[in-house]
C-alpha positions as CSV (number, residue, x, y, z in Angstrom):
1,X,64.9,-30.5,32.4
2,X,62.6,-31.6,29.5
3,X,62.8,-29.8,26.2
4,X,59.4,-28.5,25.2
5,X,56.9,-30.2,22.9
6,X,57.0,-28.2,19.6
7,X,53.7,-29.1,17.7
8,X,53.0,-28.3,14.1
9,X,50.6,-25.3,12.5
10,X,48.0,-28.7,11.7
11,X,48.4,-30.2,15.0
12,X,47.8,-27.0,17.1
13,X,44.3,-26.0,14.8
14,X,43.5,-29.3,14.9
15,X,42.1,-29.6,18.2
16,X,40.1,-26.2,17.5
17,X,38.5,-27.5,14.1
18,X,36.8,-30.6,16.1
19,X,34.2,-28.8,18.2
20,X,33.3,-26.5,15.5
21,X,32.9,-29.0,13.1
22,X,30.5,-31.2,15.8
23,X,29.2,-27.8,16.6
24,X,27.9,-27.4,12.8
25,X,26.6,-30.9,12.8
26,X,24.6,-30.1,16.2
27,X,22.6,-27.9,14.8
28,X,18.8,-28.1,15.2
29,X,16.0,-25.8,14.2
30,X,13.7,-25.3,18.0
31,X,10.8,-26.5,17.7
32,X,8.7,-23.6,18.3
33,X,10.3,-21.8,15.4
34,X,9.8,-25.0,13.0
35,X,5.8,-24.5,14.1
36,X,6.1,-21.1,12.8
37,X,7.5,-21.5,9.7
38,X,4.9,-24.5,9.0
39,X,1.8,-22.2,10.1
40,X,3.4,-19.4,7.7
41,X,3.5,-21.6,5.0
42,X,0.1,-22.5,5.2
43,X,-0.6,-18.5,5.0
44,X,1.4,-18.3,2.6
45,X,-0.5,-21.0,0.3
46,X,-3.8,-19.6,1.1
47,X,-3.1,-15.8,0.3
48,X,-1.1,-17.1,-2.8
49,X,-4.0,-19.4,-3.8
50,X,-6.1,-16.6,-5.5
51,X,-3.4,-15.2,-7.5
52,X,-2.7,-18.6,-9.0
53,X,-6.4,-19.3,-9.6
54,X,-6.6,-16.3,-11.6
55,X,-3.3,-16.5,-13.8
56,X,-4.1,-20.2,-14.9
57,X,-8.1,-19.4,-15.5
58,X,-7.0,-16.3,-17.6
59,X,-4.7,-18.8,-19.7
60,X,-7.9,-20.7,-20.8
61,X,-10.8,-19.8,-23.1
62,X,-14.3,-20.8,-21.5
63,X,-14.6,-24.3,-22.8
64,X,-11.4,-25.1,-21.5
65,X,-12.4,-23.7,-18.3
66,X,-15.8,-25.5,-18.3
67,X,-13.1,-29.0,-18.7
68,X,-10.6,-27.8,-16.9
69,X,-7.7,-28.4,-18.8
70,X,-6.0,-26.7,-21.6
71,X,-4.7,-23.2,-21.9
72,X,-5.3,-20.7,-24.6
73,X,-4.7,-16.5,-24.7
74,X,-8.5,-16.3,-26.2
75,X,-9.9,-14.9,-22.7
76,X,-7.0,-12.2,-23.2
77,X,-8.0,-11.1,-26.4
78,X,-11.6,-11.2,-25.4
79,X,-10.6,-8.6,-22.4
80,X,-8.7,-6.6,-24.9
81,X,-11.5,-6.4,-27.0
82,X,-14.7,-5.6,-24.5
83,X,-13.1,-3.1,-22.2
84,X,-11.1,0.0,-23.4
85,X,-7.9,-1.5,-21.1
86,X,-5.5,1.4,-21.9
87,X,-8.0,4.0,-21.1
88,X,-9.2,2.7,-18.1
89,X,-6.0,2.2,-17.0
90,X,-5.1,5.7,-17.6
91,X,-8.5,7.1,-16.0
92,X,-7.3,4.8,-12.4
93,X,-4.0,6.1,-12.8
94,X,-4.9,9.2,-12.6
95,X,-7.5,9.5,-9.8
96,X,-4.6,7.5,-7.6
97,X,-1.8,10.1,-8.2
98,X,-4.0,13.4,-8.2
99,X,-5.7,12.1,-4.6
100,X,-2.4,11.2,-3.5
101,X,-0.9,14.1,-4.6
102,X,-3.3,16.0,-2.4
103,X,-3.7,14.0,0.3
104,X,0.1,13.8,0.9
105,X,0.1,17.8,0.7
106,X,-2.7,18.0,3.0
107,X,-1.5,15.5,5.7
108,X,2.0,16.5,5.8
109,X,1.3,20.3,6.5
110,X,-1.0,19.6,8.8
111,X,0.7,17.0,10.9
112,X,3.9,18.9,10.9
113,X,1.7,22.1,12.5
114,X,-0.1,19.7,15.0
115,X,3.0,17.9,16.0
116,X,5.6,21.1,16.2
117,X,3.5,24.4,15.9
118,X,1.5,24.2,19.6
119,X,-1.4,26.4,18.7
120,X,-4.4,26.7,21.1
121,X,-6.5,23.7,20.6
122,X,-4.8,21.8,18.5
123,X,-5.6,18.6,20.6
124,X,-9.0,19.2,19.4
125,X,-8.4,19.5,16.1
126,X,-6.7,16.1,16.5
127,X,-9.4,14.8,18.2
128,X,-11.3,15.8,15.4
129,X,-8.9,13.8,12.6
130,X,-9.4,10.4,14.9
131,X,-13.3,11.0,14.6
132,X,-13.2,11.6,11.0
133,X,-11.0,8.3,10.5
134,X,-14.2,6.3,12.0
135,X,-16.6,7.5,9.9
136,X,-16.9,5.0,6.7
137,X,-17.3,6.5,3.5
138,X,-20.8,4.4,2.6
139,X,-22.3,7.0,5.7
140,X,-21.3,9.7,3.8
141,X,-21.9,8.6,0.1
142,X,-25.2,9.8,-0.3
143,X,-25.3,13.3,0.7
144,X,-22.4,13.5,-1.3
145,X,-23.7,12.1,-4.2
146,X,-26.5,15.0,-3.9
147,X,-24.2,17.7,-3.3
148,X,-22.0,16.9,-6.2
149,X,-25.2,16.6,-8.4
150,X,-26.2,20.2,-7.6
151,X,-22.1,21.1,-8.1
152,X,-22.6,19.3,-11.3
153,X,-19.2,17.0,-10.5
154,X,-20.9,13.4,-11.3
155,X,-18.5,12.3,-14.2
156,X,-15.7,14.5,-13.1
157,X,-12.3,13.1,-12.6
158,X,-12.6,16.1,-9.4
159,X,-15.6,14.7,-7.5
160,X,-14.2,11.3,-7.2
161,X,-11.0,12.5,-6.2
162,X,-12.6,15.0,-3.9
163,X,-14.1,12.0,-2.0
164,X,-11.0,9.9,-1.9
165,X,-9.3,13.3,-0.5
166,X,-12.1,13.2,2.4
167,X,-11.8,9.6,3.3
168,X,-7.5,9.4,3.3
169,X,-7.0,12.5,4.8
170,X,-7.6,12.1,8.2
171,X,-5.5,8.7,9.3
172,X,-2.6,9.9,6.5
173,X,-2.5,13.2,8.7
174,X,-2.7,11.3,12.0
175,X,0.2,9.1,11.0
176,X,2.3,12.0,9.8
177,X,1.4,14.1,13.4
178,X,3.0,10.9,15.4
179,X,6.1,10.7,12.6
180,X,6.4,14.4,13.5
181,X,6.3,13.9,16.6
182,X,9.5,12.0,17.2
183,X,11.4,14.7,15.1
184,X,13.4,16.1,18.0
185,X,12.7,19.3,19.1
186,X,16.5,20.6,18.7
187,X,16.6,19.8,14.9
188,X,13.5,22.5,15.0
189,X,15.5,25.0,17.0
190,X,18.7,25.1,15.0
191,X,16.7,25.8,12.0
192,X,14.5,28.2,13.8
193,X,18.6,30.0,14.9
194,X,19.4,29.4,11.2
195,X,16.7,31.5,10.4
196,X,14.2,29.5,9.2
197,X,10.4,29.5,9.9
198,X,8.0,27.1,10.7
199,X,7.9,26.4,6.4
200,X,11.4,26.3,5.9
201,X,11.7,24.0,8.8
202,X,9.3,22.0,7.6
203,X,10.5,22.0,3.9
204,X,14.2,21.8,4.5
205,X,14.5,19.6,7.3
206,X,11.3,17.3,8.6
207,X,10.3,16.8,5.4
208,X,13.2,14.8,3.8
209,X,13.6,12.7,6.7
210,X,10.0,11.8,6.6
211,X,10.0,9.2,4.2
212,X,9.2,6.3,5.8
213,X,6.1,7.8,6.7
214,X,5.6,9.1,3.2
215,X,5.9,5.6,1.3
216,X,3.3,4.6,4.1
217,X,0.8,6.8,3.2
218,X,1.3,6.2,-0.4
219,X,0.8,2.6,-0.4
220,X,-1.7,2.5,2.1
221,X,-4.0,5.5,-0.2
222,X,-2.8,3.7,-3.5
223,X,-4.2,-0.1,-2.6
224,X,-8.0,0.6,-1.5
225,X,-8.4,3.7,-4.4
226,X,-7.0,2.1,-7.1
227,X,-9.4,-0.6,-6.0
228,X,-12.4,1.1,-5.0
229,X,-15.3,0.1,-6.6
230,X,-18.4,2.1,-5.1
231,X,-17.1,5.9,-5.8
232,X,-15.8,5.3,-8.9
233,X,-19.4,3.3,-9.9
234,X,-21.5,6.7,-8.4
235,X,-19.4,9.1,-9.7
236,X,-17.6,8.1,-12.8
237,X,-20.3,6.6,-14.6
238,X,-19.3,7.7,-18.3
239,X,-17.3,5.3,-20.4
240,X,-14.7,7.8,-20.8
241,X,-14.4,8.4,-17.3
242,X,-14.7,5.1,-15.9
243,X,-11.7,3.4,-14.2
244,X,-10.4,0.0,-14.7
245,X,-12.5,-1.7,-11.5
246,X,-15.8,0.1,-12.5
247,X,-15.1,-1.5,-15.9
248,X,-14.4,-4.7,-14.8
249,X,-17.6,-4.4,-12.7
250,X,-19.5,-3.4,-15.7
251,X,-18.4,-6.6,-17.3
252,X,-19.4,-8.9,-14.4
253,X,-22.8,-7.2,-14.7
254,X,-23.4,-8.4,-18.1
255,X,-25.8,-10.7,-19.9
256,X,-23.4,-13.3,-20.8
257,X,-20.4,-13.3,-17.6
258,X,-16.5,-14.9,-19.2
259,X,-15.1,-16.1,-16.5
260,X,-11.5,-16.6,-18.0
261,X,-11.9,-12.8,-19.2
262,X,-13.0,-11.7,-16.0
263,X,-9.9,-13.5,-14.4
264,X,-7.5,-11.7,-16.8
265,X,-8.7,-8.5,-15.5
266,X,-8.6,-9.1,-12.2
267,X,-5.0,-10.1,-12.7
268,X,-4.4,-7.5,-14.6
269,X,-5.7,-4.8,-12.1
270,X,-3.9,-6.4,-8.9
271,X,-0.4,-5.7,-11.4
272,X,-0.3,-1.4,-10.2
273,X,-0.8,-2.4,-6.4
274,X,2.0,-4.7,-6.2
275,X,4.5,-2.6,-8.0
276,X,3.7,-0.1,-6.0
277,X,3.9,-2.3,-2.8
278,X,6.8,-3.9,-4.1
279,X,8.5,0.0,-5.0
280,X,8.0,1.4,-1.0
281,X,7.8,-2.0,1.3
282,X,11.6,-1.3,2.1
283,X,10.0,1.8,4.3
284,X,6.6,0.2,4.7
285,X,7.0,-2.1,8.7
286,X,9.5,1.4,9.6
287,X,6.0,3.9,8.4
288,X,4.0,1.1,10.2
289,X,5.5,1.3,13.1
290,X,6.4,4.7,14.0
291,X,4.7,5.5,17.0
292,X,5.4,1.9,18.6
293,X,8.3,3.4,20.7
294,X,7.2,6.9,21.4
């Protein structure tokens, strides 16, 4: 009878190592995904194109700019000089977090009553919030431009904040209705047996699991307000008033245009949006995409 073959600890892994090794060596990137990943890139140069236009114009003074070459802080100092940056800065800052503050307020309560509270009618008041979202505000400007005269609220941090509050209401409420939505309907019975109402059902349980949806909102109300140009050029017309675009628009408008210093405030002002961007994207593609499976 033949003894057994006794092999060694390298001998037997030996034979396992080969096809892993090859395996490693085998791989390939498909050559669908390789198109991707060339067709991103391209995106990716074309929307990062701008930002780099601006930072190296704002590095040059204008003769520079006019050669092309060279770089200098001059068009920095000349921003810092013309425009009241700090103030302005302040006066955006706080038209963005006040409308926020209210729109979030607004559109939480009420999605949260037409997603869970089933009142009579309150598909037609939802009906009504998808109309509202198609109206754009330059329909709307004028007669609210007239009213605000007669409320006397031109040059009022409130009327431009009042507008932004009409124009983000409705989608933020719509997107916080189909968050609500989903909440399931036994998480809103054990609180109603715990002895809670609708509010503390609302307050204690929907709304800290609502923050995907929340970071959504704020992001997508923070981008076009901070950059909103028309309302805050109607209604906050005063140079103590006036936020950081209408003040950079102001300074586009005048006699003698720096382009370098026009850059650096453009780069400048695109600063707040990314952070905040940067600060919620984590829960930005979840808020996005909330109703996709529902």
């Amino acid at each position: 009878m033949a003894s057994p073959v006794i092999r060694s600890e390298d001998e037997r892994t030996e034979p396992l190592l080969e096809p892993l090794t090859g395996a490693k060596k085998r791989i390939r990137i498909a050559p669908g995904r390789a198109v991707i990943f060339a067709v991103l890139a391209v995106v990716s140069v074309i929307i990062m194109y701008p930002f780099y236009f601006m930072a190296v114009t704002s590095m040059r003074s204008e003769a520079q700019y006019q050669l092309g070459r060279g770089f200098s802080l001059s068009s920095w100092t000349q921003l810092f000089a013309s425009v009241p940056v700090a103030r302005e800065m302040m006066n955006s800052l706080l038209v963005c977090t006040v409308a926020i503050a209210i729109i979030l307020t607004l559109s939480t309560t009420a999605g949260f009553a037409l997603a869970k509270a089933h009142f009579r009618g309150h598909g037609l008041v939802l009906l009504g919030l998808v109309g509202g979202m198609m109206i754009p505000v330059q329909s709307i400007i004028i007669p609210e431009y007239v009213n605000f005269v007669g409320l006397h609220l031109i040059n009022s941090y409130l009327g431009a904040i009042l507008v932004y509050v009409a124009v983000g209401t409705p989608f933020a409420t719509f997107l916080m209705t189909t968050y609500f939505r989903g909440v399931p309907e036994e998480l809103v019975d054990a609180g109603r047996c715990d002895g809670l109402g609708y509010a503390g059902v609302f307050r204690r349980i929907a709304l800290p699991i609502a923050k995907p949806a929340l970071a959504t909102v704020i992001v997508l109300q923070f981008i076009p307000i901070w950059n909103d140009l028309l309302v805050g050029l109607l209604f906050l017309q005063e140079p103590t008033v006036r936020t950081f675009t209408v003040g950079l628009g102001v300074l586009a408008s005048s006699r003698v245009v720096s382009i370098p210093g026009l850059m650096a405030g453009s780069l400048l002002s695109t600063i707040p949006a990314a952070a905040v961007y940067v600060i919620f994207q984590r829960f930005l593609v979840s808020g996005l995409t909330l109703g996709a499976s529902r």
